[in-house]
PAMI-770339 format. One record per atom (N, C-alpha, C): x, y, z; residue in one letter. Coordinates in steps of 0.02 Angstrom, whole numbers, padded with zeros to 5 digits, always signed. Atoms other than C-alpha are relative to their C-alpha. Last residue first. Layout:
<recs>
XYZa
...
</recs>
This chain:
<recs>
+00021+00025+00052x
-00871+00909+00286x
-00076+00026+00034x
+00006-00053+00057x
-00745+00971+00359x
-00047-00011-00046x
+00022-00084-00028x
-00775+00904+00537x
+00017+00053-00046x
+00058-00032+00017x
-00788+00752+00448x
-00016+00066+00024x
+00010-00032+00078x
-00600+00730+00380x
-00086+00022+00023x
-00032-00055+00042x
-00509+00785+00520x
-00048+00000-00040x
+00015-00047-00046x
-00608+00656+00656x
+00004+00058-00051x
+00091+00000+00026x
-00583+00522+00521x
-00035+00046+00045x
+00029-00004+00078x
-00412+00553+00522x
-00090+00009+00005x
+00024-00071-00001x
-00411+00580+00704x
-00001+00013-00073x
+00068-00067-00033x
-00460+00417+00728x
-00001+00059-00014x
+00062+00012+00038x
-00348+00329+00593x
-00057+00034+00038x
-00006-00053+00062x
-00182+00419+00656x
-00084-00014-00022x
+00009-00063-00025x
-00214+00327+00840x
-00018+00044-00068x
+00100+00007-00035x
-00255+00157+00763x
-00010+00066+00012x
+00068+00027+00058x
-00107+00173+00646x
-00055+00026+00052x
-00006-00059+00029x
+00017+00234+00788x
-00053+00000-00066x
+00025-00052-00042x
-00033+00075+00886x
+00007+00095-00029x
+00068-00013-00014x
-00012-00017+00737x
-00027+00036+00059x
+00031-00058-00044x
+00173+00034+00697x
-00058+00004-00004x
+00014-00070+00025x
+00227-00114+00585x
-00026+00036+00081x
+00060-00032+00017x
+00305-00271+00632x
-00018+00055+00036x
+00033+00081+00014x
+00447-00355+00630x
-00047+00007-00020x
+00017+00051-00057x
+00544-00194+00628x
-00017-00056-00025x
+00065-00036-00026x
+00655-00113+00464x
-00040-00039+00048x
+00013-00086-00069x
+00818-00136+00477x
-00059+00005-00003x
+00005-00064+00027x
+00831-00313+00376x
-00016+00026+00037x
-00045-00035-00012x
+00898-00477+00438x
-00021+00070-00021x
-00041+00006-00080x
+00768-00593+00462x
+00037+00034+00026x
+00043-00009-00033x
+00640-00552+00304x
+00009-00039+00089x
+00003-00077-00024x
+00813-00500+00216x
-00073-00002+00054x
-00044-00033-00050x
+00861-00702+00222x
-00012+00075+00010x
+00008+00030-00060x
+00703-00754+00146x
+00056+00028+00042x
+00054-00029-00048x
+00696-00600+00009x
+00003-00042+00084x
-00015-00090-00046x
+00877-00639-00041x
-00076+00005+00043x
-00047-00005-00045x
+00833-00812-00079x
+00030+00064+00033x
+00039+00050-00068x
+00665-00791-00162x
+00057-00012+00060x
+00040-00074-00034x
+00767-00652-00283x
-00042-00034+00072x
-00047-00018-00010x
+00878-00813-00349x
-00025+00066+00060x
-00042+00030-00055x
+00738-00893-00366x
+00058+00017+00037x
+00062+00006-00051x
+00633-00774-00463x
+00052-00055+00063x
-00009-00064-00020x
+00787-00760-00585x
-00024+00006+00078x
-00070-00001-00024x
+00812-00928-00609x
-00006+00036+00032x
-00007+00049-00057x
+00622-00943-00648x
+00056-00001+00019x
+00059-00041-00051x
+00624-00801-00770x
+00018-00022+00065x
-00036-00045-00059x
+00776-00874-00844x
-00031+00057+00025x
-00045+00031-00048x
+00680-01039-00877x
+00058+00063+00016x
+00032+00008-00057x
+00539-00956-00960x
+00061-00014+00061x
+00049+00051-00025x
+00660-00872-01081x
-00067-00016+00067x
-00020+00041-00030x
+00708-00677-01105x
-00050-00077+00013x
-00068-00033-00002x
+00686-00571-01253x
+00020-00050+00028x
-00017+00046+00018x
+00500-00617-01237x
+00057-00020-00020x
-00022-00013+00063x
+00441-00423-01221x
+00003-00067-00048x
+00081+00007+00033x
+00397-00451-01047x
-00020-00023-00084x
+00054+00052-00016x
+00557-00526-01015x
-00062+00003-00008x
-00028+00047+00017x
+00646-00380-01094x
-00020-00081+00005x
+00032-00030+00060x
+00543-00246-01020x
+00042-00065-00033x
+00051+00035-00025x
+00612-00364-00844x
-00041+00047-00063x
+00041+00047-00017x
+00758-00310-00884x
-00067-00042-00013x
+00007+00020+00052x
+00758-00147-00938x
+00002-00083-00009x
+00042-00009+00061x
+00690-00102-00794x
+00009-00022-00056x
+00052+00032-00002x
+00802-00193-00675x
-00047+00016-00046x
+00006+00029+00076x
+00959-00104-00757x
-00067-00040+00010x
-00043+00061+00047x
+00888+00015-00713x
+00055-00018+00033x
-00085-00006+00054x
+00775+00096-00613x
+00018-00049-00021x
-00059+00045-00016x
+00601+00051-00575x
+00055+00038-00013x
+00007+00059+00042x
+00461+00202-00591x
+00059-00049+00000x
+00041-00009+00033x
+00454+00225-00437x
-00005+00052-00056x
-00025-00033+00066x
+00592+00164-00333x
-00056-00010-00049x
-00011+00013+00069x
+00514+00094-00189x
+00010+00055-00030x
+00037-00060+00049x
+00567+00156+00000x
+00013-00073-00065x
+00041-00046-00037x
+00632+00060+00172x
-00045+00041-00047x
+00025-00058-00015x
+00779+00012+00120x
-00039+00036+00029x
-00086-00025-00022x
+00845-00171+00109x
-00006+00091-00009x
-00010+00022-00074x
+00656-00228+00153x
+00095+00026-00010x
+00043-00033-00078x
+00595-00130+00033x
+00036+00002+00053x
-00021-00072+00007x
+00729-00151-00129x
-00045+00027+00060x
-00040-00001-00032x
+00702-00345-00088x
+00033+00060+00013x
+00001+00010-00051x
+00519-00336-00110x
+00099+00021+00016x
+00042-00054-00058x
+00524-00237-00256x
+00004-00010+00049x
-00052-00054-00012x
+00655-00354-00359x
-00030+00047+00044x
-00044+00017-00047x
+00538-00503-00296x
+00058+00060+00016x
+00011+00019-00095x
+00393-00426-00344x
+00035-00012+00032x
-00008-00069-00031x
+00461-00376-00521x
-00013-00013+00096x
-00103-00020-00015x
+00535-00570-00541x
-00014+00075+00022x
-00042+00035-00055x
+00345-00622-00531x
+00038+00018+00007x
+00018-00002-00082x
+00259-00503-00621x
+00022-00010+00048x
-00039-00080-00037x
+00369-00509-00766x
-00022+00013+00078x
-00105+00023-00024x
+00343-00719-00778x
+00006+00082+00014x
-00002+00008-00078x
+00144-00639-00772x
+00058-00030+00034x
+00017-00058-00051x
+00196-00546-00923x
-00031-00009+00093x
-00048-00034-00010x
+00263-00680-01019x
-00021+00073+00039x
+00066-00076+00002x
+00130-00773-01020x
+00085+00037+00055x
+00021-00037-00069x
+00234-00946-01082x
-00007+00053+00012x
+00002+00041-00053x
+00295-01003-01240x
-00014-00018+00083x
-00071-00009-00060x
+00336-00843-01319x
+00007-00055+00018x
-00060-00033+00016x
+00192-00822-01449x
+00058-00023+00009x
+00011+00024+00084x
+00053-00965-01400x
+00077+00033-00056x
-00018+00050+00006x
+00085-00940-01233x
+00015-00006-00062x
-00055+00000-00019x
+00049-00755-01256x
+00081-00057+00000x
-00027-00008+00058x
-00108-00776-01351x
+00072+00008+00016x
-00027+00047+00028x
-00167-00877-01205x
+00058+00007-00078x
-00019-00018+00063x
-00170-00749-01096x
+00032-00057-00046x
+00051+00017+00028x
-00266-00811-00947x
-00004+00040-00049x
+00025-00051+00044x
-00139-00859-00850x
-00091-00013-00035x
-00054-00065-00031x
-00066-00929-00676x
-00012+00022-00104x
-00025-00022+00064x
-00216-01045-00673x
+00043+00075+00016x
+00028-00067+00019x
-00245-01140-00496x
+00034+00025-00073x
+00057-00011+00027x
-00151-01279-00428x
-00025+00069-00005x
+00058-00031-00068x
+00022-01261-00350x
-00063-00006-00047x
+00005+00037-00068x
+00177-01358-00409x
-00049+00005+00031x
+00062+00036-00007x
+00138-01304-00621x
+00025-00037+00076x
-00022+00083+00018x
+00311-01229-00629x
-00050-00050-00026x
-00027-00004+00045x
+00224-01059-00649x
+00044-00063-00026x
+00058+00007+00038x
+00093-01101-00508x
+00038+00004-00104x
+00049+00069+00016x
+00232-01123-00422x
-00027-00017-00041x
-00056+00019+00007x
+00329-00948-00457x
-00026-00081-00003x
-00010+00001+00054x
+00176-00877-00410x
+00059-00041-00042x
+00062+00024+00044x
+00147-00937-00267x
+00008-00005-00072x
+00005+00064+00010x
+00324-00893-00216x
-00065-00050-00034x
-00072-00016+00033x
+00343-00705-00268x
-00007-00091+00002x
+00003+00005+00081x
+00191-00699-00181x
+00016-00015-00058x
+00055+00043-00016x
+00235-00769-00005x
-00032+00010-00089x
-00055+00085-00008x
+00395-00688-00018x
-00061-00023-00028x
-00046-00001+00060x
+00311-00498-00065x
+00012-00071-00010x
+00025-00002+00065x
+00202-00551+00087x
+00032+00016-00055x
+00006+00056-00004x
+00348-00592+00208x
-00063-00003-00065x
-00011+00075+00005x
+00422-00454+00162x
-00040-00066-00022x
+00018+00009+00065x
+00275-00351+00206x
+00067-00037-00049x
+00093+00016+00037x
+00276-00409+00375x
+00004+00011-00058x
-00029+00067+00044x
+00482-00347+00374x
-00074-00052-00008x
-00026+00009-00066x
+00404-00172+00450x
+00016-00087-00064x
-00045+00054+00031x
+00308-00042+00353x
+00037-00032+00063x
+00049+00059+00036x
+00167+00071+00383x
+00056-00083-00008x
+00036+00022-00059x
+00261+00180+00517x
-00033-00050-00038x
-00040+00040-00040x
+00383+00235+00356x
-00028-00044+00074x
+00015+00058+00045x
+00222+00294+00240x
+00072-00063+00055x
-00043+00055-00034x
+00236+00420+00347x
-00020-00045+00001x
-00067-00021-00033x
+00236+00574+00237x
-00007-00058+00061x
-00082-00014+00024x
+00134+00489+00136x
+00055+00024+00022x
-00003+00057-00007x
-00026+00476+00250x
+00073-00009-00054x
-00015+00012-00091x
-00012+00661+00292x
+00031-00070-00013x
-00092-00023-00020x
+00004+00708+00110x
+00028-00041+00058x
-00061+00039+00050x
-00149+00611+00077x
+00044-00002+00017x
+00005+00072-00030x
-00244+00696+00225x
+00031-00047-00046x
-00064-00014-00060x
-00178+00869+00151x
+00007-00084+00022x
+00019-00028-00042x
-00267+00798-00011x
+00040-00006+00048x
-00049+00016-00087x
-00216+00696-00155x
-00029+00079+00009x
+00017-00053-00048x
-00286+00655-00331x
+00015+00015+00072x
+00040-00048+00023x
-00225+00589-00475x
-00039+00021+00021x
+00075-00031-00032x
-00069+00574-00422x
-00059+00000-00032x
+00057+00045+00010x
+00049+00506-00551x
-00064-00012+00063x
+00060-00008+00079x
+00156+00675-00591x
-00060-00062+00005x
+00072-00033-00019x
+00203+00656-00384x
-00039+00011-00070x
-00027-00056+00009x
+00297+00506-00392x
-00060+00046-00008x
-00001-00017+00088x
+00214+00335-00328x
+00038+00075+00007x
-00083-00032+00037x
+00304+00295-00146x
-00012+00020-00074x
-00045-00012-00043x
+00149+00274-00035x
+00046+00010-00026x
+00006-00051-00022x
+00028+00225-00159x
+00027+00057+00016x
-00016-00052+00039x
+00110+00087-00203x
+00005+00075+00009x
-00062-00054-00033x
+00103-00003-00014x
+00008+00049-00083x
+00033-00077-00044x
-00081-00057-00097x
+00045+00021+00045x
+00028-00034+00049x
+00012-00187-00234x
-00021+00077+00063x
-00061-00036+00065x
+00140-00267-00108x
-00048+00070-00025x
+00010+00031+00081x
+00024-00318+00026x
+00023+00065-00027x
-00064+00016+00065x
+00126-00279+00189x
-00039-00024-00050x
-00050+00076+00005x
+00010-00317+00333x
+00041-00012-00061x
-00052+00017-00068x
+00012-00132+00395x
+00017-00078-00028x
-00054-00033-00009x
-00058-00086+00218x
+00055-00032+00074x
-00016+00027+00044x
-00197-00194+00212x
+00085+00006-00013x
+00009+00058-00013x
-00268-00133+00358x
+00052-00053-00037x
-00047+00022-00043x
-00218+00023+00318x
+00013-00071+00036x
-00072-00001+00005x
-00303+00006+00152x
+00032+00024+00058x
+00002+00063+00019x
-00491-00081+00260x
+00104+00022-00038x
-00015+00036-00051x
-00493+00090+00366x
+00030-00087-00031x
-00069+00011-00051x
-00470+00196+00248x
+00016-00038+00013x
+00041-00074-00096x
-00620+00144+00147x
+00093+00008+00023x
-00008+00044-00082x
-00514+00064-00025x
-00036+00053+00044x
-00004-00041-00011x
-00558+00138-00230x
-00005-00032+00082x
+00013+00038-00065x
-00503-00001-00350x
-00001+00080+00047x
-00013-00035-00043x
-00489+00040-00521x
-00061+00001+00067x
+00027+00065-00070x
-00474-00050-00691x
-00002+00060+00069x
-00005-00035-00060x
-00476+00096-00844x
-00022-00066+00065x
+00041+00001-00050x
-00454+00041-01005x
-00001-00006+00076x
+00055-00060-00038x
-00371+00105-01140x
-00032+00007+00046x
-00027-00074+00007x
-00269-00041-01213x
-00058+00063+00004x
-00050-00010+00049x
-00360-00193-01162x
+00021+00070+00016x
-00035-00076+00028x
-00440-00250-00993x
+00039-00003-00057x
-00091-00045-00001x
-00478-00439-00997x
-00001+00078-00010x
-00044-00016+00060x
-00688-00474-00976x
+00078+00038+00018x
-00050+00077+00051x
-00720-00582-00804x
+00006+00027-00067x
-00037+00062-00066x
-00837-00424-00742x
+00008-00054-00045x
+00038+00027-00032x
-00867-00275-00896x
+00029-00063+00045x
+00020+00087+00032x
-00733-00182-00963x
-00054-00038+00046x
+00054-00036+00061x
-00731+00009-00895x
-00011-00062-00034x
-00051+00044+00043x
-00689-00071-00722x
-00051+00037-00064x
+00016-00031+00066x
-00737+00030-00568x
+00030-00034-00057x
-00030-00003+00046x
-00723-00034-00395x
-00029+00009-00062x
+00030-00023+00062x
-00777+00042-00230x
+00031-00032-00065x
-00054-00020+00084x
-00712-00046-00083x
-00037+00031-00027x
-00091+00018-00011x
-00742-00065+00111x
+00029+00008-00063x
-00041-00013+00055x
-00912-00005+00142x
+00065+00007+00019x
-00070+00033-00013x
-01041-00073+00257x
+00021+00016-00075x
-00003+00032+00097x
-01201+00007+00318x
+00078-00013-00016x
+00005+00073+00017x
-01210-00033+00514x
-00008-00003-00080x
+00084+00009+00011x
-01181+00143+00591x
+00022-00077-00035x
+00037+00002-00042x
-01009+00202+00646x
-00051-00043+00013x
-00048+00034-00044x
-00898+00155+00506x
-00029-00005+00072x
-00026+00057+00017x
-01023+00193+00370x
+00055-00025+00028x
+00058+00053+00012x
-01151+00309+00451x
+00044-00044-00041x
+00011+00045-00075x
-00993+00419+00492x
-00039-00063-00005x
+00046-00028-00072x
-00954+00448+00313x
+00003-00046+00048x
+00073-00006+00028x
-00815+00375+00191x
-00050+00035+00049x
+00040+00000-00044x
-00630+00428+00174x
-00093-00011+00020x
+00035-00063+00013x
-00558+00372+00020x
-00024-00028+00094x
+00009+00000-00069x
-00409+00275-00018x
-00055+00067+00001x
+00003-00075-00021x
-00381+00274-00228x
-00014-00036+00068x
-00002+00035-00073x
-00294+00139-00330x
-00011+00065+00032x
-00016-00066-00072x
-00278+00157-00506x
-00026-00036+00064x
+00011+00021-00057x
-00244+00011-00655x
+00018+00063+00054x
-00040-00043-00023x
-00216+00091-00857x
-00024-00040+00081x
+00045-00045-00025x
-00233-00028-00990x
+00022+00021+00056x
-00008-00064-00023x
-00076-00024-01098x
-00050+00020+00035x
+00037+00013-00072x
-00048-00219-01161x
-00016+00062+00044x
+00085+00005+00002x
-00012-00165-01339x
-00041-00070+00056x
+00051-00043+00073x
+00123-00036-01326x
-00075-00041-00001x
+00003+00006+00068x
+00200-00121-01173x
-00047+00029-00028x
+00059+00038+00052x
+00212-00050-01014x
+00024+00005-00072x
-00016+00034+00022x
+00358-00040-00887x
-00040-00056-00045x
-00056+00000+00041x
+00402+00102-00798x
-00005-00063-00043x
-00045+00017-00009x
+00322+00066-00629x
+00040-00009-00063x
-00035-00017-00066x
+00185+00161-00610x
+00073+00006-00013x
-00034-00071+00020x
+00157+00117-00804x
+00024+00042+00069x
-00046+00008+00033x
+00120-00052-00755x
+00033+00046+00008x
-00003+00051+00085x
-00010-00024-00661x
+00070-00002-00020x
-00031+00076-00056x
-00047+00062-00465x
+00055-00046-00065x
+00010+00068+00070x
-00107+00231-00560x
+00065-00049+00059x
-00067-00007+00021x
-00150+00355-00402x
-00003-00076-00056x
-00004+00033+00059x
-00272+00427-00291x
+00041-00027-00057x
-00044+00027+00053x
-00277+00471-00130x
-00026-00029-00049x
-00064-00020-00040x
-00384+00556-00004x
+00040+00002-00033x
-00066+00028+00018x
-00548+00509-00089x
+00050+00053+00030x
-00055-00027-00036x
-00706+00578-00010x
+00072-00037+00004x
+00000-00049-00050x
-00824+00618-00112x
+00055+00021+00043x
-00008-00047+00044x
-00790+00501-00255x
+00022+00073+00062x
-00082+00010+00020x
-00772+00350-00163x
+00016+00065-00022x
-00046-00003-00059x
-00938+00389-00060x
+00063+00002-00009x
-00015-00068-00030x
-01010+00440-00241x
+00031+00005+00028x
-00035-00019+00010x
-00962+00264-00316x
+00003+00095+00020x
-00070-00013-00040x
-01037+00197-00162x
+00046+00026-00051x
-00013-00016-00058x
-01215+00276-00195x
+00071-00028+00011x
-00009-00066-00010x
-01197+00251-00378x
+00024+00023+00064x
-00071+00017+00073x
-01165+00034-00386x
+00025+00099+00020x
-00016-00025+00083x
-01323+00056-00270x
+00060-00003-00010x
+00012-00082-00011x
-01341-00002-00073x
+00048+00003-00098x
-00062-00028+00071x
-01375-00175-00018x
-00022+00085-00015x
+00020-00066+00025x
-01432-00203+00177x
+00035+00013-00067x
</recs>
C-alpha cells in the first residue's frame, strides 16, 4: 500500500510529541562552515496506522535532495512513530536517547506527552545502550584504521586539508565521551562541558592529529567495556513499563483528537 511524501509529512506534523535539534549544535560543537541543522521529532500517528494495516514508522525531511551533503542552512530531519523511537530507545541507540536530555531552549516542540516521556527518560536506559555507544565507538574507530570495510567519509575536502575527516574522528571520541558520561550517570550533559568541548572543537578544527583521535577513542573503548559490567544502571531497560506507558499513550493522545 504506498501513501504520499504529504500524507506522512502531515501524520508527523499532526501529531508530534517531541521535537528537537539532535546535530552538532545540541551538543556545543559546530563549526562556522559545517552548520547544517539535524532534528529529531517522535510523533504520535492515528489508529488506522498501528491498528489497521497502513505502515508508518518515519517521516523524513531533508531540504537537500537524497545522497546530496547538507551545507550550512540546511535542515536534515527525522520524524519517529512512537512506537518504532521507544523501540529504539530501550535498545540504547546513542543519537535517539538525545531527545531525552536536550535543554529546554532546543525544543522545538513538546507536549504534556513529551513532558511525560522526559520525565522518565530514566526507565529508558539500562547498560544496553552502552553496549551500543561501544559497538559504535568501535566500528567506527575501524573503519578509521581501515580494519572494517565500508567508507568512513565522504568529505574529501577534509582529507585533503587535515589528513583525515576530521569531523567523523569528532564523532567518534564524542560517542565514547557520551557513552561513558551515561553509563557512569544516568543523564547527558547537553551541550558538552568542558574541557571535553573544547576538545573535541579542537579535533574538529584539525588542532588535533589522526593518531590522537585514535588514542583517544581507545582509551574511551576501555572505560566503556568495563562500565558496560560495572555501572548502576540495569542490564536492561524497563520494557514492561514501556509497553504499559505506550498504550495509554496512544489511548491519551486519540481521545484528544
Amino acid at each position: 500500500m504506498k501513501h504520499s511524501v504529504p500524507e506522512f509529512a502531515r501524520i508527523a506534523e499532526e501529531g508530534t510529541i517531541l521535537r528537537c535539534q539532535v546535530g552538532s549544535g545540541v551538543h556545543g560543537l559546530t563549526v562556522d562552515d559545517q552548520n547544517d541543522r539535524d532534528e529529531m521529532g517522535v510523533c504520535v500517528e492515528p489508529p488506522e496506522y498501528v491498528i489497521g494495516l497502513r505502515p508508518f514508522e518515519q517521516y523524513v525531511h531533508r531540504t537537500q535532495p537524497e545522497h546530496t551533503r547538507s551545507g550550512p542552512g540546511d535542515l536534515d530531519l527525522t520524524v519517529y512513530s512512537l512506537r518504532k523511537w521507544t523501540r529504539l530507545a530501550l535498545d540504547g541507540n546513542p543519537t535517539v536517547l538525545l531527545p531525552l536530555f536536550v535543554p529546554e531552549d532546543e525544543l522545538v516542540t513538546i507536549t504534556p506527552l513529551g513532558r511525560d516521556l522526559r520525565a522518565n527518560a530514566r526507565r529508558l536506559l539500562s547498560r544496553r545502550a552502552g553496549l551500543r555507544f561501544l559497538g559504535y565507538l568501535r566500528a567506527q574507530r575501524d573503519r578509521m584504521e581501515g580494519l572494517r570495510g565500508g567508507k568512513h567519509t565522504n568529505r574529501p575536502e577534509l582529507v585533503e586539508r587535515f589528513g583525515f575527516d576530521t569531523k567523523y574522528a569528532y564523532h567518534m571520541v564524542r560517542l565514547g565521551i557520551q557513552g561513558v558520561e551515561l553509563l557512569e550517570t544516568g543523564h547527558l550533559t547537553l551541550p558538552m562541558p568542558e574541557p571535553e568541548r573544547a576538545w573535541l572543537l579542537a579535533l574538529r578544527r584539525g588542532e588535533y592529529g589522526r593518531d590522537q583521535a585514535l588514542q583517544r577513542a581507545n582509551e574511551l573503548e576501555e572505560r566503556l567495556a568495563v562500565l558496560c559490567e560495572t555501572s548502576d544502571l540495569p542490564a536492561e531497560p524497563d520494557t514492561a513499563w514501556a509497553d504499559r506507558w505506550l498504550v495509554d499513550a496512544y489511548q491519551r493522545a486519540w481521545a484528544e483528537r
